[in-house]
C-alpha positions, 0 to 999 in steps of 0.5 A: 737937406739933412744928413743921414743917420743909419747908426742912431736908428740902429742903436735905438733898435738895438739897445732895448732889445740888449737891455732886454736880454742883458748886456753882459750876455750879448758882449760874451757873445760877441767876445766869443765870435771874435775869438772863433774868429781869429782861433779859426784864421790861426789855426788855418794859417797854421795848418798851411804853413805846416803843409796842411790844409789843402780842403780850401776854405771849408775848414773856414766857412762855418767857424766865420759865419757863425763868429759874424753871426755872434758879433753881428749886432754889435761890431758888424751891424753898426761898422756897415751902417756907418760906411753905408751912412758915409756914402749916402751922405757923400751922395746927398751932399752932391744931389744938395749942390747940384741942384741949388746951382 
């Protein structure tokens, strides 16, 4: 038995669709989320340490879903497929031995 390979399926699919688009403009995009990102942790740290920010996480929910939906392709996508990728093959590896003896 092989191993599993999710990131190289997913680069396959992603690169010409980047490459399509223009891969500058899909790196300030992903360049954005992450600043959305941690300007929208900073600022709702910052407002809990000063008293404030007493709604919850509702100041947080839709700056990070909309900085996860910019970095996604790039960072996220490919981060999750590669643990994915990990546990798979941990499995395989384990069917592999249990069934050759």
């Amino acid at each position: 038995m092989g191993t599993v390979d999710f990131v190289s399926a997913w680069n396959n699919l992603w690169t010409p669709i980047r490459s399509a688009v223009g891969g500058q403009f899909i790196t300030i995009l992903a360049v954005i989320g992450v600043a959305l990102i941690v300007l929208s942790l900073f600022q709702f740290f910052w407002q809990r340490r000063r008293g404030g920010g007493m709604n919850g996480l509702g100041s947080l929910t839709m700056p990070l879903i909309l900085g996860a939906l910019l970095v996604a392709p790039d960072v996220l996508v490919p981060t999750f497929l590669w643990c994915a990728q990990g546990v798979v093959n941990v499995f395989v590896a384990l069917a592999s031995t249990l069934t050759t003896g």
